[in-house]
C-alpha positions in Angstrom: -29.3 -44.4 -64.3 -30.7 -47.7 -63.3 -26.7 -48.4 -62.1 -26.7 -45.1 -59.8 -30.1 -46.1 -58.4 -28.2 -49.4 -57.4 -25.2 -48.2 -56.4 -26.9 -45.7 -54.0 -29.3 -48.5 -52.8 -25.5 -50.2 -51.5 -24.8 -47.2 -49.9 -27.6 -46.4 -47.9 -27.0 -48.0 -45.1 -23.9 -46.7 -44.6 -25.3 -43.3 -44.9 -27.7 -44.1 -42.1 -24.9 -45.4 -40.1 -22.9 -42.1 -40.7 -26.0 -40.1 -39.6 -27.1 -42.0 -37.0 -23.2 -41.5 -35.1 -24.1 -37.6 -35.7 -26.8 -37.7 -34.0 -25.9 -38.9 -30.9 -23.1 -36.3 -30.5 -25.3 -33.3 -31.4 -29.2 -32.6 -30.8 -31.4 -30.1 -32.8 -30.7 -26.6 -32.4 -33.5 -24.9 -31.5 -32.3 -21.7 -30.9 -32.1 -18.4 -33.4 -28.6 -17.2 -34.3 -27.5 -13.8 -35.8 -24.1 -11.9 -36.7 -23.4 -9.6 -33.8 -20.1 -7.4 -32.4 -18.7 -8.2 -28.8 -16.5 -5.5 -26.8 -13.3 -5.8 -27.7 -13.3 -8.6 -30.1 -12.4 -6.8 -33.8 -14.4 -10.2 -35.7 -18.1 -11.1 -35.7 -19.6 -13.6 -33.5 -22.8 -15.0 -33.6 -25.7 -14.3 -31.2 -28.9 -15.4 -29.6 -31.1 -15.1 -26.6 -33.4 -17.4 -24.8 -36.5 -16.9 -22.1 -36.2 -18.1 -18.9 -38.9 -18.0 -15.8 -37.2 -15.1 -13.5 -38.4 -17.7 -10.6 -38.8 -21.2 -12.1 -41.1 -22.1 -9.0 -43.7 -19.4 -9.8 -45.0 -20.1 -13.5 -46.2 -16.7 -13.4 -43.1 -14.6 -12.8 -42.0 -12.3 -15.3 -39.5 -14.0 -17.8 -35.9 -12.9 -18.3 -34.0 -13.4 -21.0 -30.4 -14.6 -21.2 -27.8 -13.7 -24.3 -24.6 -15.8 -25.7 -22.6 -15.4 -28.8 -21.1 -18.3 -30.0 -17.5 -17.6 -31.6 -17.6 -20.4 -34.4 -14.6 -23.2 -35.1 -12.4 -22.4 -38.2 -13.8 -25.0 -39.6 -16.5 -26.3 -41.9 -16.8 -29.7 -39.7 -16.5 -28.6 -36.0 -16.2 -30.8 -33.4 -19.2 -31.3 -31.5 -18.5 -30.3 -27.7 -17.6 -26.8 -27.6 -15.9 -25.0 -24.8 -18.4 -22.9 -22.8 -16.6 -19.7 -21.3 -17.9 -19.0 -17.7 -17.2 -15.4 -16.3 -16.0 -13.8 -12.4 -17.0 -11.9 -10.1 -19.9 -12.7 -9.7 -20.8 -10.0 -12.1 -18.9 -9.7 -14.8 -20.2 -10.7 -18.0 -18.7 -13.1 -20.6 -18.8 -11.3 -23.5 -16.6 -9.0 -21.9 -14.1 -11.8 -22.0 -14.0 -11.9 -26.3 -10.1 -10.8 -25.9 -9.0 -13.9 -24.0 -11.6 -16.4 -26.1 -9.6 -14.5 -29.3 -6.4 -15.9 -27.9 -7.9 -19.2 -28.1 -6.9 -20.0 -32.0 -5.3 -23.4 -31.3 -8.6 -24.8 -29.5 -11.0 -22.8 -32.0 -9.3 -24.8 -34.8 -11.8 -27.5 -33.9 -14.4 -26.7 -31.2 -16.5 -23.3 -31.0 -16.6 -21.1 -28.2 -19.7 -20.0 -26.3 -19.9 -17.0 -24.3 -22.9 -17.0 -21.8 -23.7 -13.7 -20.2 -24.7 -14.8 -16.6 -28.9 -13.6 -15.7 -28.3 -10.0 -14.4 -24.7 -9.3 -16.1 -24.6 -8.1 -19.9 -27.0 -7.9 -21.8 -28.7 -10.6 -20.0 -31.6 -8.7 -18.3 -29.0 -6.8 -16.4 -29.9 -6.0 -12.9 -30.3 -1.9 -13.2 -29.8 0.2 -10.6 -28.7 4.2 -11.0 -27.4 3.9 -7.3 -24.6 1.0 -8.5 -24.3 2.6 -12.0 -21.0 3.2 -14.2 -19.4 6.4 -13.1 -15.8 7.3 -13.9 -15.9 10.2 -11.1 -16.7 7.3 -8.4 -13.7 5.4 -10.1 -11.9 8.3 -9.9 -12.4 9.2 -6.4 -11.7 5.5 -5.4 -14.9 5.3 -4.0 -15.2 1.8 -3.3 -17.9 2.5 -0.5 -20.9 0.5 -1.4 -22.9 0.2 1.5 -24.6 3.8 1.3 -25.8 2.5 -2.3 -27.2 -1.3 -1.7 -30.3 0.3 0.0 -31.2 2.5 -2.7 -30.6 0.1 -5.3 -33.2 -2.4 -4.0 -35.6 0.2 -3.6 -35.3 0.9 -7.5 -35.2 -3.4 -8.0 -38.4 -3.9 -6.6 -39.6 -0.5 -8.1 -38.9 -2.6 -11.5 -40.5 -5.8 -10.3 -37.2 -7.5 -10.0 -36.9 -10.1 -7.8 -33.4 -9.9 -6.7 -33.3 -13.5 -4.8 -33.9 -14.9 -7.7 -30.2 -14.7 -9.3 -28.3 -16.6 -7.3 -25.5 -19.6 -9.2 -28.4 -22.1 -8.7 -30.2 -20.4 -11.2 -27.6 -19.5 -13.5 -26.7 -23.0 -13.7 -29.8 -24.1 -14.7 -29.9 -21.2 -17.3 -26.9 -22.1 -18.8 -27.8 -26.0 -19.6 -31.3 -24.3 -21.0 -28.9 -22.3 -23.3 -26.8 -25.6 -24.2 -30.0 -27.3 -24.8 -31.4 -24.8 -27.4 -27.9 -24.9 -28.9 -27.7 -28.4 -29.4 -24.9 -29.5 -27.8 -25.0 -33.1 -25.8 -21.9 -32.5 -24.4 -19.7 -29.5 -23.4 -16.2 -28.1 -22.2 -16.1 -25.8 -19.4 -13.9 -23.1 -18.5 -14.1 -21.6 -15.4 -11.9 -17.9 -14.2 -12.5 -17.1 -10.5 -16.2 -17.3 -9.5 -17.0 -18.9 -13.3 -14.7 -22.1 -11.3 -17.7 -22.4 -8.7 -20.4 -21.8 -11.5 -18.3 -24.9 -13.2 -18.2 -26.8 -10.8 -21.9 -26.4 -9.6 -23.0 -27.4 -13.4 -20.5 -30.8 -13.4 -22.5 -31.3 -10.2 -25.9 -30.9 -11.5 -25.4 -32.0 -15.3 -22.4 -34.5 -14.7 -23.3 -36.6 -17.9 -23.6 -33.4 -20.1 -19.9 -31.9 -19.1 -17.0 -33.7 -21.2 -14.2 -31.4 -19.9 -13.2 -28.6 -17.2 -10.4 -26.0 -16.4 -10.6 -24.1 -13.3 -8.4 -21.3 -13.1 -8.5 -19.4 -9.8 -10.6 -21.9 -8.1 -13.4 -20.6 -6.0 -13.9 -23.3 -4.0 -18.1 -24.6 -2.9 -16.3 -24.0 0.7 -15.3 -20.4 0.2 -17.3 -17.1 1.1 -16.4 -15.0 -1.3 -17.5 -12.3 1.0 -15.5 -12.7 4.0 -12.6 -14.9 2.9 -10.9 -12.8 0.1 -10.6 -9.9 2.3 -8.4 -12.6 4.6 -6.7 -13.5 1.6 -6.1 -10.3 -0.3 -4.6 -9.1 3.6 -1.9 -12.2 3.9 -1.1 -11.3 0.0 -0.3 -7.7 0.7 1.5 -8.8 4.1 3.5 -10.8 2.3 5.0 -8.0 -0.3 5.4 -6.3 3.2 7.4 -8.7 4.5 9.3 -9.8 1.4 10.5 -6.2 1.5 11.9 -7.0 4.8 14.5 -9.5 3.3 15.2 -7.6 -0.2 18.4 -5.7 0.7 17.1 -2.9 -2.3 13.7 -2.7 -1.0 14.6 -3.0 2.7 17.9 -0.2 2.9 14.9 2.3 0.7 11.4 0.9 3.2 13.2 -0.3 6.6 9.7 -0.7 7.7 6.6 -0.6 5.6 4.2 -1.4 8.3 5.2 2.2 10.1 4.9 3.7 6.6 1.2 2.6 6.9 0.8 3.6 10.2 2.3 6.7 9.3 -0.6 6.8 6.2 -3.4 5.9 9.3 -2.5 8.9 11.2 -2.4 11.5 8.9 -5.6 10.8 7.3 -7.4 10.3 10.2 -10.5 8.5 11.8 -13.1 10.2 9.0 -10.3 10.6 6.0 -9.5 14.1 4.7 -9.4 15.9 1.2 -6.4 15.3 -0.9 -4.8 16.9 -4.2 -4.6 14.4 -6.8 -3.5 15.1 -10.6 -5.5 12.8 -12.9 -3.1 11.0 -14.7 -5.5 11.0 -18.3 -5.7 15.0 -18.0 -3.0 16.2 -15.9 -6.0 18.6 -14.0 -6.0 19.0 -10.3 -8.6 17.3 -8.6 -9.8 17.2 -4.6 -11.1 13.9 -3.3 -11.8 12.6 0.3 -9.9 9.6 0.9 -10.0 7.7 4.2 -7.5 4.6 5.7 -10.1 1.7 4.5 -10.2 3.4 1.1 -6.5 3.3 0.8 -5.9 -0.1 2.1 -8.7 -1.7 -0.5 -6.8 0.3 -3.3 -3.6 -1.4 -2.3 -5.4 -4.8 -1.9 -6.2 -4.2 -5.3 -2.7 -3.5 -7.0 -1.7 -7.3 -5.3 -3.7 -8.9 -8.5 -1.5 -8.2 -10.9 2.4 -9.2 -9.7 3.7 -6.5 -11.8 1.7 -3.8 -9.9 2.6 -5.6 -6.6 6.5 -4.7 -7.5 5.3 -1.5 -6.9 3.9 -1.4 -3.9 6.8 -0.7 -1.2 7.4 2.7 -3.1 3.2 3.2 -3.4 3.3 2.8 0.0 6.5 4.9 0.9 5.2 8.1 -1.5 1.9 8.1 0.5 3.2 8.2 3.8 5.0 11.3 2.6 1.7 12.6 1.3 2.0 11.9 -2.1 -1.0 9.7 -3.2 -0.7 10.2 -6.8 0.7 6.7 -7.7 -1.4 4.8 -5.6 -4.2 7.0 -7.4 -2.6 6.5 -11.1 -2.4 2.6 -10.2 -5.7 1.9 -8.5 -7.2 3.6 -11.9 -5.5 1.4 -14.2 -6.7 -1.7 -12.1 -10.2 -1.3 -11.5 -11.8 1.6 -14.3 -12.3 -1.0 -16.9 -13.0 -3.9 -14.8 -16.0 -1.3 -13.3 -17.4 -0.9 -16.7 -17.8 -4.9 -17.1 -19.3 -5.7 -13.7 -22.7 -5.7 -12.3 -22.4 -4.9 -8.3 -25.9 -5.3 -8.0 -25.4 -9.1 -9.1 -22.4 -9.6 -7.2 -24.8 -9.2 -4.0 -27.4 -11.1 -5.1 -25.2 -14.0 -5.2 -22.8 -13.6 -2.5 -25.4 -12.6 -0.1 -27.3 -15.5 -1.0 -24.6 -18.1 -1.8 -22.2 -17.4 1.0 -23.6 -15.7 3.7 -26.3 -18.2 4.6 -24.1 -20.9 4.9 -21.6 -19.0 7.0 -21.2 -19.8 10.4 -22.6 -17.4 12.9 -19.3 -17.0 15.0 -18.1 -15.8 11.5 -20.5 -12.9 10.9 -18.4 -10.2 12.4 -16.1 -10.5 10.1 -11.9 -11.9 9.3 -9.2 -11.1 11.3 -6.7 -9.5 9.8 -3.4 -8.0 10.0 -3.5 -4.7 7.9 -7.1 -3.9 8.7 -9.4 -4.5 6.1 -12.0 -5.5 9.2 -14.1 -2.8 8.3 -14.3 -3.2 4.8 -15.4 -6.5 5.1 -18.2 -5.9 7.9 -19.4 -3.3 5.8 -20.2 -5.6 3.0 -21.8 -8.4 5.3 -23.8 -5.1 6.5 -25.4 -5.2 3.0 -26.4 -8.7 2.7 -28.9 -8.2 6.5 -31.1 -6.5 4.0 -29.9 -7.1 0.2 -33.0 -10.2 -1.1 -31.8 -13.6 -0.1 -32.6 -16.6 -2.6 -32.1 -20.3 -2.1 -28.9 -22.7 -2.2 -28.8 -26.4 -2.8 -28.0 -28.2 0.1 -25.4 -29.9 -1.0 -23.7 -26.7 -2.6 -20.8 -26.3 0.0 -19.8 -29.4 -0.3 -17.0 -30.5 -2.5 -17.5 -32.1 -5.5 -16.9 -35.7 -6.2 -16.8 -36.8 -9.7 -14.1 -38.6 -12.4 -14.5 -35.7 -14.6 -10.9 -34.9 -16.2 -11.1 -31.8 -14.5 -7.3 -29.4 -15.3 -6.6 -27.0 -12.2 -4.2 -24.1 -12.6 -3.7 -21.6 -9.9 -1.4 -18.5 -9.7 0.8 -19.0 -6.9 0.7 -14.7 -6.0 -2.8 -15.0 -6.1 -4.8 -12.6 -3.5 -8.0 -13.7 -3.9 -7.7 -17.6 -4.7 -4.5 -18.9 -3.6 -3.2 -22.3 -4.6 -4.8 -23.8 -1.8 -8.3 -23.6 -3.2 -7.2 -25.3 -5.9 -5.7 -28.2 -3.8 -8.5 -28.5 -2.0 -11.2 -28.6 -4.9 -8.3 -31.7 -6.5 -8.9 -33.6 -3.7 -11.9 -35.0 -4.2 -11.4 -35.2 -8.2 -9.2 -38.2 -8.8 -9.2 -37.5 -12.8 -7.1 -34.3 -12.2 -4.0 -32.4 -12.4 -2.9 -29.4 -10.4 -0.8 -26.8 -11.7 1.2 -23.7 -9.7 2.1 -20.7 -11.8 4.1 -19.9 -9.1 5.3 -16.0 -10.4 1.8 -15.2 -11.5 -1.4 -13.3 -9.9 -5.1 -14.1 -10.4 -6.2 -16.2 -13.6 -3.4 -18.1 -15.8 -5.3 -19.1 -18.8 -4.1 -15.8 -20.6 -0.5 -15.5 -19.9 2.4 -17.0 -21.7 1.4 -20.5 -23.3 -2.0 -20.7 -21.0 -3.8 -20.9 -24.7 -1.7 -23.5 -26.0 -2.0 -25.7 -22.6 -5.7 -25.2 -22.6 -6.3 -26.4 -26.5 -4.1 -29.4 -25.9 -6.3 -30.7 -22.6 -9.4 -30.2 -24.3 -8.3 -32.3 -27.3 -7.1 -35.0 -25.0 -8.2 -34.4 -21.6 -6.0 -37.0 -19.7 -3.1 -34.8 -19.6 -1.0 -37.1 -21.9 -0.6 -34.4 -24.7 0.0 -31.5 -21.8 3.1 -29.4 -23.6 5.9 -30.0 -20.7 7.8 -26.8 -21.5 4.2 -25.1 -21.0 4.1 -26.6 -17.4 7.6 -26.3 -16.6 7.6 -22.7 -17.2 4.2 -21.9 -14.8 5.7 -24.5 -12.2 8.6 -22.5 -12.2 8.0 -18.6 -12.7 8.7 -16.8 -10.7 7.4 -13.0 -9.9 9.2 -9.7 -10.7 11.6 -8.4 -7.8 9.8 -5.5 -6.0 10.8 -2.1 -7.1 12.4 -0.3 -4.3 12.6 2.8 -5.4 11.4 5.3 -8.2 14.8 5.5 -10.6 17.0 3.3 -8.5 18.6 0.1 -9.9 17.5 -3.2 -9.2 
C-alpha cells in the first residue's frame, strides 16, 4: 500500500498536467441535456434549452427561450470543438436539418454536432401567427402572396406581447454564443447553408477568438439584400435555361422561342389571373385554383433550385402556354410543401426587413430590374417591410469581413439565389481561404456527392492540405443535366 501511495504521489503531477490541458479546451457545461427525437433523424439526439432577454437592452422584457440538440461524436473521447449547424432562410429551423447532419458520419467520428434552432424558428419561441400558419391548401393553390397576411400577423404579434424587432441576426448571434457558453465549448466549427453563411459570418465577426473553423455554402454575402437581390438573381437563372434552350438543337427544334411561350402564358391569364383545373398529383381529384402571371413566374423561379427540376422547365413552360398547368403545379408542390412546413415567414421578415432593408439604398426601393418580370413580386415584399417592426443592425454589418479564419467556400455554379459570385466576393477579404465551383449543381453543395466527405476532412485539418482532390475535381467539373425538351422524346 505504502508503494501505491508513492507511486501515485510520482504521478500526480502529471495528472495535473493532463487536466490542466483539458481545461483549456473545454469550460463547464452549464446547461441541462436530455434524450429527444428530431424530424427526420430515425436516432436520438440530445436536447436542451436556454433563456434569453427577448430585448437584451430592456432587463425587463419578457424572456425567450432558445432549443439545440446536440448529435453526440461516436466516441467515448470527442474532440472538443464541435461543428455548429446554422440554418436558411431566414426561417428555417436547424433541427429540420438532422438528415444532412446524419450524412455527416466521417466528421461525427470525432467532433459532435449541434443544431441551434434560430429565436423565432422551431421550437425556439417560434414567432406564431395563424395569418402565416402551415396550410397545405395555400401550398396547393401556389399561393405565394404574402402581403395580404404580414398585416394581420403583427396585429396577432403584438396581441402576444411579441416584440418582433427584436429577432433580427444581431440577436441570434448573440444567442447562439450564449448557447456555446452553457455548452461548454471554447471553440467551435461553423457551418453555414444560405442565410446560416451570413449568421456565420456575423458570429466570426463578433466572436473571432471563439470560431476554430467555417464552411459557407451558398454564401449570403453582409452586402446582399436578401429581399431585392434574389429576385434579380433567381430572373438571370431562369433566363438563362431560356436562353440555353436557344442553342440546344433538342430543346430549340421542340421550344423555338420560350420567351413567346411566356408571353403566350401572360396573355391568357390576364391582368387579375383566372381559375384553372388542376389534378392534384397525391389524389388524382380535380381541383379549381386562381392563378395569376406573378404566381406562375415565382413557381418557375422556384423549380431553378434544383438543376434537375430546371431540365424541366422548357417543357413546364411549353405545356402551360397550351393551358396545361398540371406540371408546373406537380413540380412547384414537390419543391416548396415541405420546405413550407420547416419555415417561419414571420421570422424571415423580421430579419430581412430589418437586416436588409435599412441599409438599402433609397434609389433601390422600387425594386430590381428584371427581364422576366418578377418586379412586382419583389415590390410587394418591400411593401411589407414600410410596416413589418424594424430592429437594429451593427454598423459595421454590411461590410465584408476581414479575418485569417480558415474559412472553406463552396458555391453551386446553377445557383439562383447565391451564385458563385457571392462566394468570390466574401473570399476576398479572407486570405485563409479556398473557393470551390460545383459548377453542375443548384443551391447548397454540402449534401451532394462527396460534400460529407470534403467537409470532415477540412474540419480535421482546416488548411486544405487533406482536401480529397477527386472530391474537388468532381464539383469543379460537374456539370448540369441537359434540359429535357420534350415529354417522351430522346435526348
Amino acid at each position: 500500500m505504502r508503494y501505491l501511495k508513492w507511486v501515485m504521489a510520482l504521478m500526480a503531477p502529471a495528472f495535473a498536467l493532463l487536466t490542466g490541458c483539458a481545461d483549456t479546451n473545454l469550460l463547464p457545461q452549464t446547461l441541462t441535456l436530455v434524450e429527444c427525437r428530431i424530424p427526420k433523424l430515425p436516432t436520438a439526439a440530445q436536447c436542451g434549452t436556454i433563456e434569453v432577454p427577448e430585448n437584451r437592452d430592456n432587463p425587463e422584457s419578457r424572456k425567450i427561450t432558445i432549443a439545440f440538440a446536440v448529435l453526440r461524436a461516436s466516441t467515448l473521447k470527442p474532440l472538443p470543438d464541435p461543428l455548429f449547424i446554422l440554418a436558411g432562410g431566414p426561417g428555417q429551423a436547424a433541427s429540420y436539418l438532422g438528415p444532412f447532419a446524419a450524412k455527416l458520419t466521417d466528421l461525427r467520428k470525432s467532433r459532435d454536432i449541434v443544431l441551434v434552432d434560430q429565436r423565432g424558428t422551431g421550437r425556439s419561441s417560434p414567432l406564431t401567427c395563424g395569418a402565416f400558419a402551415f396550410n397545405s391548401a395555400a401550398i396547393n393553390k401556389m399561393d405565394w402572396d404574402q402581403s395580404h397576411k404580414a398585416a394581420v400577423c403583427i396585429t396577432e404579434l403584438l396581441a402576444q406581447g411579441v416584440d418582433a424587432a427584436q429577432y433580427t441576426t444581431s440577436e441570434w448571434v448573440k444567442d447562439l454564443n450564449a448557447v456555446r457558453l452553457g455548452l461548454g465549448y471554447k471553440k467551435i466549427n461553423l457551418w453555414g447553408g444560405s442565410y446560416g453563411t451570413r449568421v456565420a459570418i456575423e458570429y466570426a465577426r463578433r466572436y473571432p477568438d471563439h470560431v476554430r473553423s467555417a464552411i459557407l455554402d451558398g454564401v449570403v454575402s453582409p452586402s446582399m439584400q436578401i429581399g431585392l437581390d434574389v429576385w434579380q438573381t433567381r430572373d438571370v437563372a431562369l433566363s438563362n435555361i431560356i436562353d440555353k434552350c436557344k442553342t440546344t438543337r433538342a430543346c430549340q427544334a421542340r421550344h423555338p422561342d420560350l420567351g413567346a411561350a411566356l408571353d403566350t402564358i401572360k396573355a391568357n391569364l390576364g391582368v387579375n389571373g383566372k381559375e384553372v383545373v388542376l389534378n392534384d398529383p397525391r389524389t388524382g381529384q380535380s381541383q379549381k385554383h386562381h392563378l395569376n402571371f406573378d404566381h406562375l413566374i415565382s413557381a418557375l423561379q422556384q423549380l431553378t433550385y434544383s438543376p434537375e427540376l430546371s431540365a424541366l422547365l422548357p417543357e413546364i413552360i411549353r405545356r402551360a402556354a397550351d393551358g396545361d398547368y398540371g406540371p408546373l403545379y406537380a413540380s412547384a408542390n414537390q419543391v416548396t410543401a415541405d420546405l413550407a412546413k420547416q419555415m417561419n415567414i414571420a421570422l424571415y421578415f423580421s430579419v430581412t426587413c430589418s437586416d436588409d432593408v435599412l441599409r438599402m439604398a433609397p434609389s433601390n426601393t422600387a425594386g430590381p430590374t428584371t427581364r422576366i418580370g418578377s418586379n412586382a413580386l419583389a415590390q410587394r415584399t418591400l411593401a411589407i417591410c414600410e410596416n413589418w417592426p424594424k430592429g437594429k443592425i451593427q454598423n459595421d454589418a454590411a461590410q465584408p469581413l476581414s479575418s485569417p479564419l480558415p474559412t472553406l467556400i463552396l458555391s453551386g455554379g446553377l445557383d439562383p439565389a447565391t451564385p458563385p459570385s457571392n462566394g468570390a466576393e466574401v473570399a476576398r477579404s479572407l486570405p485563409s481561404s479556398r473557393h470551390i465551383i460545383a459548377r453542375g449543381y443548384g443551391h447548397i453543395v454540402s449534401a451532394h456527392a462527396c460534400g460529407p466527405r470534403l467537409i470532415a476532412a477540412f474540419v480535421d485539418q482546416p488548411d486544405f492540405s487533406t482536401l480529397p482532390s477527386a472530391c474537388v475535381d468532381h464539383f469543379e467539373k460537374s456539370i448540369g443535366p441537359a434540359l429535357w425538351a420534350d415529354n417522351l422524346g430522346g435526348q
